[in-house]
N, C-alpha and C positions, 0 to 999 in steps of 0.2 A: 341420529337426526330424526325419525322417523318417530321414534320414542317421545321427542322432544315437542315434536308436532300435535303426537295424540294426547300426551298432559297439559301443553297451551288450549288444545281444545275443550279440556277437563277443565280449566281454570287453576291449574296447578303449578302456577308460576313460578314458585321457588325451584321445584322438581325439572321442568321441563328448562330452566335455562342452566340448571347443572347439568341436565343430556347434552343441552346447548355445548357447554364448555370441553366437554368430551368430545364431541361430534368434531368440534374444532382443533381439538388436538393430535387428532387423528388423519386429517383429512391434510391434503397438501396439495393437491388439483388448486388452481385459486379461482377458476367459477364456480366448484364448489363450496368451496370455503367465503365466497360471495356469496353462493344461496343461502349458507346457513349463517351469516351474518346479517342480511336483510331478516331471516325469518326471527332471530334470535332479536333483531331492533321490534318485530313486532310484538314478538314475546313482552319486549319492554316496555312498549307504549300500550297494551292492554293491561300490565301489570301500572300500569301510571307513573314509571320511571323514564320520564319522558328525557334527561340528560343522557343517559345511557340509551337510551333506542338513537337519539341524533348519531350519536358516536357512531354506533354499530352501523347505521345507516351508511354516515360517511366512508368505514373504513371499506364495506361491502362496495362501494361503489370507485372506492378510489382502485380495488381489486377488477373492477368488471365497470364499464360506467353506460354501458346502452341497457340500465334496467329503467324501463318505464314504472314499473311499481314505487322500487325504491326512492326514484326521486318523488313520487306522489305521496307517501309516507312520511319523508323525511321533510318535505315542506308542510305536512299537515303537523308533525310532529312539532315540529317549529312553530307553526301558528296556534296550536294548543300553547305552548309557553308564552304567545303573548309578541312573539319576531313579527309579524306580519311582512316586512319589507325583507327578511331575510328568508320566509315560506317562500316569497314570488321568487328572490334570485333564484333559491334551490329548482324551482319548475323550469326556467327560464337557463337556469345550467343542461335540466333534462334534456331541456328541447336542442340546445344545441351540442349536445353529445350524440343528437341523432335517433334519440328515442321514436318510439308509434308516439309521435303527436298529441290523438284525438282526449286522451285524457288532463294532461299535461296542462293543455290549449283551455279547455272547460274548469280547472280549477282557477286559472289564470284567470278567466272572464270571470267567476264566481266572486275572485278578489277584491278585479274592477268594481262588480255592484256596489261591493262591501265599502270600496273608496270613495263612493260615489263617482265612479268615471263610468256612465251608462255609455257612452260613446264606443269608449274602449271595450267594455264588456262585449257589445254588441260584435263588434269588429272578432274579436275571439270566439265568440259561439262562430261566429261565420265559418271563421276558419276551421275549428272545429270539424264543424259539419260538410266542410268540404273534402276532410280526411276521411269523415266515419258519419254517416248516417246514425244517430240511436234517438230512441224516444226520449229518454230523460233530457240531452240537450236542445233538441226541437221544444220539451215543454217550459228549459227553460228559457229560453230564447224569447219564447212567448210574454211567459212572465216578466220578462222585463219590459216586453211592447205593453204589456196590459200594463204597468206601473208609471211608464212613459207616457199613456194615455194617447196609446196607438191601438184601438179596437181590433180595426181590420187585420193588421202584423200579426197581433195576437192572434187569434181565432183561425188566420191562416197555419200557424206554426201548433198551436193545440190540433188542429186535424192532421196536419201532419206527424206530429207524435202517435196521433192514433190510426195512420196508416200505416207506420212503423208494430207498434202495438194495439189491438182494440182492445185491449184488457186491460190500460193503462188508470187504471183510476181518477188521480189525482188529475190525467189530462181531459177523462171524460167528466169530470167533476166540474173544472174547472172551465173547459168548453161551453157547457151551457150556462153557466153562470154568466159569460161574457154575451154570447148568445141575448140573454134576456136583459146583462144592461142593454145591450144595442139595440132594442127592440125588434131583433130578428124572428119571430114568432116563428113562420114558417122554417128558419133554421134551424128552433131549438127542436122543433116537432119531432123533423129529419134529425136530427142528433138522437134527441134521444131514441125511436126507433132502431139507429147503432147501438145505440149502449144496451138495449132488450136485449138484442140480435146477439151481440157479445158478450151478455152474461148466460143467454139461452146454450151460447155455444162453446162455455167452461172456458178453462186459462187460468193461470195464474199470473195476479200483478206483482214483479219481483219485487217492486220498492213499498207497496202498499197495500201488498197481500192479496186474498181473492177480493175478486172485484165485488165491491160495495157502491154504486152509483148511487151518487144525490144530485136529481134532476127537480125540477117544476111540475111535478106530476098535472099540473091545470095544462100544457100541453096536449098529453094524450088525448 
């Protein structure tokens, strides 16, 4: 299994889902043979045999079914092929096999946008965040009030991403840009004075790298 791990990470796909098949032969624990069945779907869905990662998916989960990964996988897996309506059941299974929620909740609301049901989306980031605090769903939360052509929403949810994280890039990007449609001058000033302060005091942005702030430098 282990073997099979460190060749997926090589990109050695044919290699590592034959350890895969071994690992499986071997094994007879059935949470184990859970984990290396989800690991083995991902093998397949970075190899871009995305029918077989489903399967592997299912079968790991019908083995074990409170894996929160798995069911995140196996509906993205799905909505790579084009399911859309068969990605949400699969999340929507997670959630009530009792899964951690907060991921589950956020792919769900991501779908909403994608349907155009901002209502709903909305209602999911909520809930979301009532599970788990994290920056990226605070920022996106935001961005959908900024698309909604809700100023104030946004700009509150963009600080709050960055109270979450100050190293967040894309929300301290994106904060002063809202900032200046609104012609909050004095907000953007105070923002970007954050964004000095938190590039002066290093971090790294996980989603968007070290932090690269693009402000209104006519501020300063």
């Amino acid at each position: 299994h282990l073997l099979a791990l460190a060749l997926k990470r090589r990109q050695r796909f044919t290699e590592s889902l034959a350890a895969f098949e071994q690992a499986l032969a071997l094994a007879q624990e059935p949470g184990f043979r859970a984990v290396i069945l989800s690991n083995r779907g991902n093998t397949q869905q970075a190899a871009g045999d995305l029918d077989r990662a489903v399967a592997s998916y299912r079968e790991s989960l019908t083995l074990v079914p409170r894996q929160s990964a798995a069911w995140s996988s196996l509906g993205q897996s799905l909505q790579a092929q084009g399911k859309a309506g068969q990605a949400e059941a699969a999340w929507r299974d997670g959630l009530a096999s009792g899964c951690e929620p907060a991921g589950l909740l956020n792919l769900l609301a991501a779908a909403g946008q994608r349907r155009g049901a901002p209502t709903e989306a909305e209602q999911l980031f909520q809930q979301s965040l009532s599970h788990e605090r994290s920056a990226p769903t605070e920022y996106n939360l935001a961005n959908l009030y900024n698309d909604a052509g809700r100023p104030a929403d946004a700009i509150a949810h963009y600080r709050a991403a960055l109270a979450i994280d100050p190293h967040y890039s894309l929300a301290q990007t994106s904060l002063l840009r809202a900032l200046q449609a609104a012609c909050d001058f004095e907000g953007a000033r105070a923002a970007t004075a954050h964004v000095l302060a938190a590039v002066d005091a290093g971090g790294a942005d996980p989603l968007a790298g070290p932090a690269q702030p693009v402000f209104p430098f006519a501020y300063l």
